[in-house]
C-alpha positions in Angstrom: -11.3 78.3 -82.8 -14.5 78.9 -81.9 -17.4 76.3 -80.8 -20.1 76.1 -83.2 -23.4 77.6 -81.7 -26.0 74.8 -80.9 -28.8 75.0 -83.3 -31.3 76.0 -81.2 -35.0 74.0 -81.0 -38.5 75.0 -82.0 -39.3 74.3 -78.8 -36.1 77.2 -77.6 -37.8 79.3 -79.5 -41.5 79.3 -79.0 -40.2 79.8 -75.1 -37.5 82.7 -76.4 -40.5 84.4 -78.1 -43.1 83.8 -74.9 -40.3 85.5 -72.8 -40.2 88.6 -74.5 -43.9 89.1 -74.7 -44.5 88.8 -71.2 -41.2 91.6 -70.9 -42.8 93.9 -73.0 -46.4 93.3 -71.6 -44.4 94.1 -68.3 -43.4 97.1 -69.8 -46.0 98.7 -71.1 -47.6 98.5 -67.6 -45.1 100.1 -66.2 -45.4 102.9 -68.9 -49.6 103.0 -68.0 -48.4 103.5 -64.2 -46.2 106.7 -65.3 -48.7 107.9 -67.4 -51.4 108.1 -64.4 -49.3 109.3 -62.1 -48.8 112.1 -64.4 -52.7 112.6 -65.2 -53.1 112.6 -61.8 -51.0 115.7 -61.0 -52.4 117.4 -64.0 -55.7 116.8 -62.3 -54.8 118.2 -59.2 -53.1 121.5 -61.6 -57.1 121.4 -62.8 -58.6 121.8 -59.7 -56.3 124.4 -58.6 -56.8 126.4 -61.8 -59.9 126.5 -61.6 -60.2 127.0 -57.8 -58.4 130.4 -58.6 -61.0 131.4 -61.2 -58.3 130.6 -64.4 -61.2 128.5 -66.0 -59.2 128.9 -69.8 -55.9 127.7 -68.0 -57.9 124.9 -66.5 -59.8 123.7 -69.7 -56.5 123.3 -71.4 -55.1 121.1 -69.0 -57.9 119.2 -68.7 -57.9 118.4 -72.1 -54.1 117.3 -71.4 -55.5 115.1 -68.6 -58.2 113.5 -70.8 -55.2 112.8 -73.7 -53.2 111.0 -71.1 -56.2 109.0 -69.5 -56.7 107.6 -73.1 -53.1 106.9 -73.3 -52.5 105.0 -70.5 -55.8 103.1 -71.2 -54.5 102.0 -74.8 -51.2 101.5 -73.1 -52.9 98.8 -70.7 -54.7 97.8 -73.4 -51.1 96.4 -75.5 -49.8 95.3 -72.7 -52.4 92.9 -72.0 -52.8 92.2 -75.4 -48.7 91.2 -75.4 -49.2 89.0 -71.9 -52.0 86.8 -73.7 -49.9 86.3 -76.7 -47.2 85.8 -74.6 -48.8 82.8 -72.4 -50.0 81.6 -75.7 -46.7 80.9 -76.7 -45.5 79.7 -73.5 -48.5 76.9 -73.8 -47.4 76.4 -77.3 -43.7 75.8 -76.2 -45.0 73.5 -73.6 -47.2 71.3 -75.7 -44.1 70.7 -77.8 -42.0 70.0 -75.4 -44.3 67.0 -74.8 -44.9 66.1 -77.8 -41.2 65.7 -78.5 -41.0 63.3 -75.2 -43.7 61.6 -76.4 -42.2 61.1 -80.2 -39.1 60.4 -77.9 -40.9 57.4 -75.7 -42.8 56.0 -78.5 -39.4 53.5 -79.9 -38.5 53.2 -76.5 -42.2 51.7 -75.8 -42.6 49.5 -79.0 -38.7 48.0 -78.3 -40.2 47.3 -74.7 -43.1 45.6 -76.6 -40.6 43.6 -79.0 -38.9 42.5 -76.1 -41.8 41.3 -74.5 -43.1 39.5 -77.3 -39.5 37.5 -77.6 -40.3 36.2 -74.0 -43.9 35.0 -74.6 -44.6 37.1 -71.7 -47.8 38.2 -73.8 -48.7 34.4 -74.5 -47.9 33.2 -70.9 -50.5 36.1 -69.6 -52.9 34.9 -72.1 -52.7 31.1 -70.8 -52.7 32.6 -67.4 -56.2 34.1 -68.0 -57.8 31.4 -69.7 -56.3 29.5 -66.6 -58.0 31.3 -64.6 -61.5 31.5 -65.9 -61.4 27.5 -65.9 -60.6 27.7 -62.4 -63.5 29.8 -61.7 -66.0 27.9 -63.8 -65.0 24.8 -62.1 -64.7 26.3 -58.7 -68.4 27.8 -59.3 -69.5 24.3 -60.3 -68.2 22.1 -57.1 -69.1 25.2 -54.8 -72.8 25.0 -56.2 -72.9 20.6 -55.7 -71.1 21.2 -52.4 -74.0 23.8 -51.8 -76.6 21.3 -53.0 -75.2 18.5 -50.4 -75.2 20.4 -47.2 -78.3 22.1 -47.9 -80.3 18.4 -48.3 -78.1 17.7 -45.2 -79.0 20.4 -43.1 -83.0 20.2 -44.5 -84.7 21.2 -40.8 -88.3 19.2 -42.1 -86.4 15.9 -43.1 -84.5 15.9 -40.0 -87.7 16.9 -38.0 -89.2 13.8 -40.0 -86.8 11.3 -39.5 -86.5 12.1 -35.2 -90.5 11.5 -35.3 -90.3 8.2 -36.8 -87.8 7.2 -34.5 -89.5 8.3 -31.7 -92.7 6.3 -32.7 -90.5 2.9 -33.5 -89.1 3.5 -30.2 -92.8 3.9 -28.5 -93.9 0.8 -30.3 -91.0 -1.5 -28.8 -92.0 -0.3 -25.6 -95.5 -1.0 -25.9 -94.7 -4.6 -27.1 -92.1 -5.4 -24.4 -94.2 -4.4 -22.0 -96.8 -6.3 -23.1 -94.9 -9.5 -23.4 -93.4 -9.0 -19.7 -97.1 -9.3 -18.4 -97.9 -12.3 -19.9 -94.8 -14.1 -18.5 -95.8 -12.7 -15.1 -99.0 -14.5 -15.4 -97.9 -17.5 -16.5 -95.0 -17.3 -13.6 -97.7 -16.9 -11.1 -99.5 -20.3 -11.1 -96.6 -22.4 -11.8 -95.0 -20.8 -8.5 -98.0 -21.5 -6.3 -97.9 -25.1 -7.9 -94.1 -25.7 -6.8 -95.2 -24.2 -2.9 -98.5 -26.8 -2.9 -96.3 -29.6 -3.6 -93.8 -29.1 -0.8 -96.6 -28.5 1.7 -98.3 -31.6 0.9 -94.8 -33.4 0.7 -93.7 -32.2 4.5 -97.0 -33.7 5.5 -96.6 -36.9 4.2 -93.5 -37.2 6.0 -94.9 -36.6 8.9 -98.1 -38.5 8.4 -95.1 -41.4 7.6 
């Protein structure tokens, strides 16, 4: 028995028909390449024709020459003609081709999406985000109070201020304990002298005795 022939796809086809262009296209240039080779031997029958004064023999194979030129210009004419069609259809079999992988992916995408919907992976993102943003907003909020603290603690002109005053609290209990060792110098002094007066006079009496 024998297999049944696979049925064979648009997209087969389209590349079947895009190879056969680009053939013929192939051919036909090969065909242009014969013909000037030809014209150019018939040119060089011209010149020699006429080179020995046969200028009727040379006018007729000029015009031979001239037929030719025409014919391998309309030659290279079809055959460029077939090689656009030709890549036309080879874009067109391409352009199918994904479009059938993409009609192909398309199930194959929305089961992924189904599936991904059964395991809340879709609602877990979507708590994750709005997760996040709260984190942010409140990590915005303490960084700017944190931001607020050490800049009042690292103010230069308060600190500046508070060393001043201390230095000037610091001057004025100087100024008053030096005062107040001055006055109990003075009134040391007298008493001392007292307390040496009254020994003199008592080592005379005990001699006067």
């Amino acid at each position: 028995m024998f297999k049944k022939k696979k049925k064979q796809s648009e997209e087969d086809k389209l590349y079947d028909m895009a190879f056969e262009m680009n053939f013929q296209a192939k051919q036909l240039n090969k065909q242009a390449v014969k013909i000037e080779g030809q014209m150019k031997k018939e040119e060089a029958k011209v010149l020699a024709l006429m080179n020995s004064g046969n200028n009727e023999a040379a006018k007729i194979t000029a015009e031979g020459v001239i037929r030719m030129k025409g014919e391998a210009l309309n030659v290279r004419r079809m055959g460029a003609q077939l090689g656009a069609v030709g890549q036309k259809l080879q874009a067109a079999s391409r352009t199918a081709m994904i479009s059938q992988s993409i009609k192909n992916a398309v199930p194959l995408i929305t089961k992924g999406l189904k599936q991904m919907e059964k395991m809340g992976i879709d609602k877990a993102m979507c708590q994750f985000d709005t997760a996040m943003e709260e984190l942010d907003v409140k990590t915005d909020s303490l960084n700017a109070g944190l931001g607020g603290v050490y800049s009042s603690t690292l103010d230069q002109t308060e600190v500046d201020s508070y060393m001043s005053k201390l230095m000037d609290s610091q001057a004025h209990e100087m100024d008053v304990n030096s005062v107040g060792v001055s006055k109990a110098e003075l009134k040391a002094g007298p008493e001392e002298e007292k307390s040496e007066s009254d020994d003199l006079m008592a080592r005379l009496r005990d001699l006067q005795g």
